[in-house]
C-alpha positions as semicolon CSV with decimal commas, in nm:
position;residue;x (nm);y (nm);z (nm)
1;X;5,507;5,953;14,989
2;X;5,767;5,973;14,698
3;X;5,804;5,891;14,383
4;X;6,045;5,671;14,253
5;X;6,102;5,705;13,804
6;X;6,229;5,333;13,632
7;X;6,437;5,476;13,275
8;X;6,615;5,294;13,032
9;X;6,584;5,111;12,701
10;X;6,376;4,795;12,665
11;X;6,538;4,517;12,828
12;X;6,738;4,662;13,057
13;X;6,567;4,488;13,354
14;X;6,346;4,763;13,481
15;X;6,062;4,574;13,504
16;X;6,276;4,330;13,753
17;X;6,425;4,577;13,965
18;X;6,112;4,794;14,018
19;X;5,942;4,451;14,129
20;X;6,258;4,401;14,377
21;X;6,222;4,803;14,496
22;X;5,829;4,688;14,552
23;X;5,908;4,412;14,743
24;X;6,152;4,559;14,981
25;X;5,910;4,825;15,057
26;X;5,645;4,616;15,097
27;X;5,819;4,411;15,330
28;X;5,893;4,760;15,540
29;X;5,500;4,806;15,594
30;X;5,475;5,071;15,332
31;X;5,174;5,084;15,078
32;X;5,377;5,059;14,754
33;X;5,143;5,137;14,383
34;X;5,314;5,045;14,018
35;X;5,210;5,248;13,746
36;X;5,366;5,075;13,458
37;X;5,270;5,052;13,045
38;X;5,034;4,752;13,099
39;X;4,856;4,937;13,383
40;X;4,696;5,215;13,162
41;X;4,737;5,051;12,831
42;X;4,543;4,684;12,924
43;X;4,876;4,514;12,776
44;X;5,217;4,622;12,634
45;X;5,247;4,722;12,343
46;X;5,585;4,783;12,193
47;X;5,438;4,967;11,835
48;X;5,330;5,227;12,079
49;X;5,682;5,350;12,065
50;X;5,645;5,338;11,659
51;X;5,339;5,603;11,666
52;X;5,428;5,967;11,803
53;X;5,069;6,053;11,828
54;X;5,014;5,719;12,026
55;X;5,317;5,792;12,248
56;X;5,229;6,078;12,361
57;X;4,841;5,966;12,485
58;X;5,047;5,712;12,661
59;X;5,279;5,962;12,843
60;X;4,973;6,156;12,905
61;X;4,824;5,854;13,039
62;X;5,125;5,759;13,234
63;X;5,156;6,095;13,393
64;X;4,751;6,100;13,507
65;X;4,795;5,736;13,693
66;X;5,046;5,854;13,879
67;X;4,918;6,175;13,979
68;X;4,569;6,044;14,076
69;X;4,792;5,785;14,299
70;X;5,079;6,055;14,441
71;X;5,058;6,172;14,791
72;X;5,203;6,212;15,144
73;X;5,149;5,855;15,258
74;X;5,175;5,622;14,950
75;X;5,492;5,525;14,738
76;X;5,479;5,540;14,338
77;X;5,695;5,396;14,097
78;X;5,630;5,445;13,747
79;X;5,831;5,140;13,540
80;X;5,839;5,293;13,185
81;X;6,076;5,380;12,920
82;X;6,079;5,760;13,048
83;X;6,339;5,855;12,799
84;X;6,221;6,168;12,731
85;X;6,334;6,435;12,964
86;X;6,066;6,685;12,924
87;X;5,871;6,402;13,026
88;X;6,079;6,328;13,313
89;X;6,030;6,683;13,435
90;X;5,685;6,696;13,436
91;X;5,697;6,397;13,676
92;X;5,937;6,663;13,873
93;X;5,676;6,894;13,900
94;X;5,395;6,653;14,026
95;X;5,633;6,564;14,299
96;X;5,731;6,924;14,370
97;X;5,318;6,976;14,341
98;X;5,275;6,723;14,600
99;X;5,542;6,839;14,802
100;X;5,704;6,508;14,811
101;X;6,053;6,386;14,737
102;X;6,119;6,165;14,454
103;X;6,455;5,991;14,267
104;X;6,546;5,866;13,942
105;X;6,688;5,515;13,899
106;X;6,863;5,433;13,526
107;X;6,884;5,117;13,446
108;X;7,154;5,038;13,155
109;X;7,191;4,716;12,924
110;X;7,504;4,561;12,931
111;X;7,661;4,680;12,621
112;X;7,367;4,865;12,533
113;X;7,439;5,190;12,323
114;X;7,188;5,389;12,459
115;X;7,382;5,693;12,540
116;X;7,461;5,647;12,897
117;X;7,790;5,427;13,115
118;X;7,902;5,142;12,901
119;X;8,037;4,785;13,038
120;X;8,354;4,779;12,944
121;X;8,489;4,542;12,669
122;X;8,129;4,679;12,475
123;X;8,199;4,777;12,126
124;X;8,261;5,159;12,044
125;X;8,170;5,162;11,691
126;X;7,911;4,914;11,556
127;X;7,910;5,047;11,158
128;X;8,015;4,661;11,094
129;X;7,785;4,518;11,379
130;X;7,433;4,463;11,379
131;X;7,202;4,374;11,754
132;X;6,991;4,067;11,740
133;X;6,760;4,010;12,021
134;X;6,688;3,629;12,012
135;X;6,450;3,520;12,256
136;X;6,403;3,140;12,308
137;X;6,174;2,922;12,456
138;X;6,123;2,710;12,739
139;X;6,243;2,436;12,798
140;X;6,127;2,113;12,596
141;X;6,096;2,393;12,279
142;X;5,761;2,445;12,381
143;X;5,635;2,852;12,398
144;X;5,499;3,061;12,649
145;X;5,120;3,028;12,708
146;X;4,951;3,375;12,596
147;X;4,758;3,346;12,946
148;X;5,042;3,358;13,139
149;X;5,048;3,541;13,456
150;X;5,393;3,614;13,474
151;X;5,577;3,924;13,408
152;X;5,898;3,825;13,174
153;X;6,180;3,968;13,076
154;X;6,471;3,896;12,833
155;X;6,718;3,745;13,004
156;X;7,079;3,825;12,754
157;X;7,122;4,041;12,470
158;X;7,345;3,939;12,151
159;X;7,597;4,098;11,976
160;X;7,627;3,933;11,636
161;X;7,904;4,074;11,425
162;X;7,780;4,095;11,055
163;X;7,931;3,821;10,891
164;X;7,653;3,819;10,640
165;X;7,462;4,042;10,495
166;X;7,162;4,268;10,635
167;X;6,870;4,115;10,409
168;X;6,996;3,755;10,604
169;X;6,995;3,911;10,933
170;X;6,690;4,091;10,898
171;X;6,504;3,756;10,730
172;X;6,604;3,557;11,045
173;X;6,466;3,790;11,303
174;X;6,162;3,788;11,116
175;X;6,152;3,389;11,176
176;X;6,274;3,449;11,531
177;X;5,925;3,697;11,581
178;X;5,712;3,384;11,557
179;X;5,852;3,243;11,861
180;X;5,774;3,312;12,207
181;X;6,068;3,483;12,429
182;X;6,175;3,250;12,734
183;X;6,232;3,528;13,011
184;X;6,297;3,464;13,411
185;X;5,909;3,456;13,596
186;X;5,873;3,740;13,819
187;X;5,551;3,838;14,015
188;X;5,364;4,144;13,768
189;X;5,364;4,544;13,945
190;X;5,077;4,606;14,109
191;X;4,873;4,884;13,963
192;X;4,558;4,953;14,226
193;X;4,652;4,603;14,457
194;X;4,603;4,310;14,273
195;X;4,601;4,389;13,876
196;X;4,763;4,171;13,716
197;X;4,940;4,235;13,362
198;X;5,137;4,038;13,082
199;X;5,433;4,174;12,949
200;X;5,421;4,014;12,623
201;X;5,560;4,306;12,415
202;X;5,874;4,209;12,126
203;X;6,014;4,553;12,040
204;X;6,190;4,492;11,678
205;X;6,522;4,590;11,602
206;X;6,424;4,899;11,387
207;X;6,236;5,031;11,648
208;X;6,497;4,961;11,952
209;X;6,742;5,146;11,714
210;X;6,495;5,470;11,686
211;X;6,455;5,450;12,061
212;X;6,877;5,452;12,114
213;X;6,892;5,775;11,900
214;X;6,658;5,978;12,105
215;X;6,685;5,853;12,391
216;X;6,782;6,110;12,656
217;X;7,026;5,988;12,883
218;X;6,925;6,181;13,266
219;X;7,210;6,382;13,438
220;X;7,215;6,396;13,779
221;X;7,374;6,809;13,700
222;X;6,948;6,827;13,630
223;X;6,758;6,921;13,946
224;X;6,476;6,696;13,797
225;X;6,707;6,381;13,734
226;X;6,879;6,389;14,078
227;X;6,907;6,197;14,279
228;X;7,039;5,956;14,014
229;X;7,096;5,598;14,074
230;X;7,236;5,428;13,787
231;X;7,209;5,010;13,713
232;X;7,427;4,851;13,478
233;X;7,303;4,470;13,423
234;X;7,065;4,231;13,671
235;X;7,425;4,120;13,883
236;X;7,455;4,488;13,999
237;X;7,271;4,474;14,358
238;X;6,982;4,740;14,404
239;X;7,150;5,014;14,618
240;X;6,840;4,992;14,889
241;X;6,989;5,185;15,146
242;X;7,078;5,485;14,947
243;X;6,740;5,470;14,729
244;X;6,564;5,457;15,110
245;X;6,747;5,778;15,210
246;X;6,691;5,934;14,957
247;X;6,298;5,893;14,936
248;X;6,233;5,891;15,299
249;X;6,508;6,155;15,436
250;X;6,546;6,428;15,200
251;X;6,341;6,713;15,210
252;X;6,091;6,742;14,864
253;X;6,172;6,973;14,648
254;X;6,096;7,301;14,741
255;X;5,763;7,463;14,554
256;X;5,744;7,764;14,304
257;X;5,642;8,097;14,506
258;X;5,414;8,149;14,212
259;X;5,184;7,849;14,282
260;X;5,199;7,925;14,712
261;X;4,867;8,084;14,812
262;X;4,905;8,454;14,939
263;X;4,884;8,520;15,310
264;X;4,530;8,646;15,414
265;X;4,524;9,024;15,478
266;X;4,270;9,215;15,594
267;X;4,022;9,456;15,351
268;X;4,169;9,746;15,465
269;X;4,539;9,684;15,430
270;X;4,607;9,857;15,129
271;X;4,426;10,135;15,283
272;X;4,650;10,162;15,547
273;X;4,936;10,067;15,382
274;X;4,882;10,447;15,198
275;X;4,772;10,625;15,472
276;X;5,084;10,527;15,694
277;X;5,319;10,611;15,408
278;X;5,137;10,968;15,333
279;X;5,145;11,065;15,676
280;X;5,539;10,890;15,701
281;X;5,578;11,166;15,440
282;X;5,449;11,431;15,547
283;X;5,615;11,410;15,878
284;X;5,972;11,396;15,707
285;X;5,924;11,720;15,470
286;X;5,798;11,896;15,815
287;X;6,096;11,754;16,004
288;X;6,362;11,913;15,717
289;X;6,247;12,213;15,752
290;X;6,461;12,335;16,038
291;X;6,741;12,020;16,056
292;X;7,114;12,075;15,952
293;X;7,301;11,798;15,752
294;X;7,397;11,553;15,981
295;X;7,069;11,543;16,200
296;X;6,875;11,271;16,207
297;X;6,490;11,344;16,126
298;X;6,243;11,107;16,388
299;X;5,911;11,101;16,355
300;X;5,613;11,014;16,629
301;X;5,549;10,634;16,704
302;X;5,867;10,528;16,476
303;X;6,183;10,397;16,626
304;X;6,390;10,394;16,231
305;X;6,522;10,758;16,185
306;X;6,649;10,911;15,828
307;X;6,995;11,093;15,832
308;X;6,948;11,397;15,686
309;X;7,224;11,481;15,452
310;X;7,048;11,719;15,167
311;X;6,755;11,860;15,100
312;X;6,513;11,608;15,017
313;X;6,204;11,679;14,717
314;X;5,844;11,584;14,720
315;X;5,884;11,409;14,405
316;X;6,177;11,201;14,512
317;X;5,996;11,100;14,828
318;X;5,671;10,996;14,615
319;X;5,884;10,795;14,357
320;X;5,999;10,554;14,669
321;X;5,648;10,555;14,805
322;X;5,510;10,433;14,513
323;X;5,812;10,161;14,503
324;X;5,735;10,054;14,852
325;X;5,383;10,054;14,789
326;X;5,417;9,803;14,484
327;X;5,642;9,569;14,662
328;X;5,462;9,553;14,995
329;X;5,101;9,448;14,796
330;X;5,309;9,162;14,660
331;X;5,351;9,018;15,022
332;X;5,084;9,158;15,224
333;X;5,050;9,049;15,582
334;X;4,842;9,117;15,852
335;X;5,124;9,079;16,066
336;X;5,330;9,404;15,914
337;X;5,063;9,684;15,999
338;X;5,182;9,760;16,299
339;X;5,580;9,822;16,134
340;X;5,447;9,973;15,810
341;X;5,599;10,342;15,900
342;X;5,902;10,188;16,079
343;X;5,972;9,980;15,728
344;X;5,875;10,271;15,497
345;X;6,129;10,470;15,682
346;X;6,451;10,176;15,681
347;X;6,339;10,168;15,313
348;X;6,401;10,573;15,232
349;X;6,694;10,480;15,459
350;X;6,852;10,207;15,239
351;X;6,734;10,390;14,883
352;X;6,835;10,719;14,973
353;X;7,216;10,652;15,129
């Protein structure tokens, strides 16, 4: 069944709309599997993001879950950052692999500066503006339990304008770490049927800033980011109907010829394949011995004939043999001895007029 990619910057409610895309299908009578960062990793872990080397283990990770779990009858989504686009076409080609259609859905802060559509009224140039993400806690001030159950999420982004300095800024995010973040519950992704994560990762402002500058918007013009289905906010509904056409009606993406198994031919084809084509031969150099321009030369158990216009040389005639020859052991099939000499001669037909 097909595979359905989360992308976007932290925060930008994947986690929340992947759990809505599980649910619907779910409700459908469809076996639905979420491969997600706390599904390989034990627990998120935003300094993942901070450590290349780390990264890419969890990529390579990321990619293995949802291999083992891709197939004809199950549906994957994979909730992760996926903001690399090699990456994203590597989760093409497992698709393609598994002959099974797949789409891409973006999901986009509102605001956020991460390269793809904007809300409008969001700030062009922030040179004078600095992003705070302030979580709070629950009501009564007190803070999350560390055992909780719940997937969260952060539920608004702000945009404070410097009006003071960067060492103030940066002290009171430090004070703001300390605290838990008060996001809206949501049941966790399943990863297997019933495992259970916390999302209890804080991504710090440095590091959301590296992710914005290299983060690698998709573009539905890419065969591997179509089709594209882009999310701007949580008040933008989740465009079911088109995300169920597209995973459920459209054909998967058609495979590489190089990785399709060659048809079975028999021991002797190649055999045959030269002693038709000698004997095709043969039978034409006879033929032009008495025929006049204009004639066309037939052979015996053929029903192509060659127009004779010229003379025609032994070592012209070879040349295309051995053409014919290397093209036909590229597609062999049982199925063409019969109408070896009858293609051999629409071949010198075509390459000799």
């Amino acid at each position: 069944m097909p595979l359905v990619v989360f992308c976007g910057l932290p925060y930008s409610g994947k986690s929340r709309r992947a759990e809505e895309l599980r649910g619907a299908l779910e409700a459908e009578g469809r076996a639905v599997y979420v491969v997600d960062d706390a599904a390989v990793l034990g627990t998120e872990d935003a300094t993942v993001y901070g450590d290349s080397a780390r990264e890419k283990a969890l990529r390579g990770a990321l990619r293995a879950a949802v291999e083992r779990r891709l197939s004809r009858h199950d549906v994957v989504i994979l909730d992760s950052l996926n903001y690399i686009k090699g990456f994203r076409y590597e989760l093409y080609c497992l698709a393609r692999a598994a002959r099974t259609p797949l789409c891409l859905v973006y999901c986009v802060r509102p605001g956020g500066l991460s390269g793809g559509p904007r809300v409008a009224g969001a700030a062009d140039s922030h040179q004078n503006a600095s992003v705070s993400w302030r979580p709070h806690t629950e009501e009564g001030g007190r803070p999350l339990a560390a055992s909780s159950s719940v997937l969260r999420e952060p539920q608004a982004v702000d945009f404070v304008v410097s009006g003071r300095t960067q060492a103030d800024v940066t002290k009171e995010l430090e004070q703001e770490e300390t605290r838990a973040p008060d996001l809206p519950a949501l049941v966790t992704p399943e990863f297997g049927k019933s495992a259970k994560r916390v999302s209890s990762a804080f991504y710090p402002p440095e590091l959301m800033e590296a992710l914005t500058q290299r983060f690698e918007a998709p573009d539905s013009r890419n065969r591997w980011d179509r089709p594209l289905f882009t999310l701007v906010g949580f008040e933008e509904p989740l465009p079911l109907a088109e995300i169920r056409a597209a995973l459920f009606e459209n054909q998967a993406p058609p495979p590489h010829q190089s990785t399709q198994s060659q048809p079975l031919a028999s021991g002797n084809f190649l055999h045959q394949l030269d002693q038709v084509t000698s004997q095709v031969l043969a039978g034409l150099m006879e033929a032009q011995k008495s025929a006049v321009p204009g004639d066309l030369l037939k052979l015996p158990g053929t029903t192509e004939h060659l127009q004779f216009t010229r003379p025609l040389t032994m070592a012209e005639l070879s040349r295309l043999r051995r053409q014919f020859i290397s093209y036909t052991k590229m597609h062999p099939n049982n199925e063409n001895l019969p109408q070896l000499a009858n293609m051999f001669m629409q071949y010198l037909s075509q390459s000799l007029h």
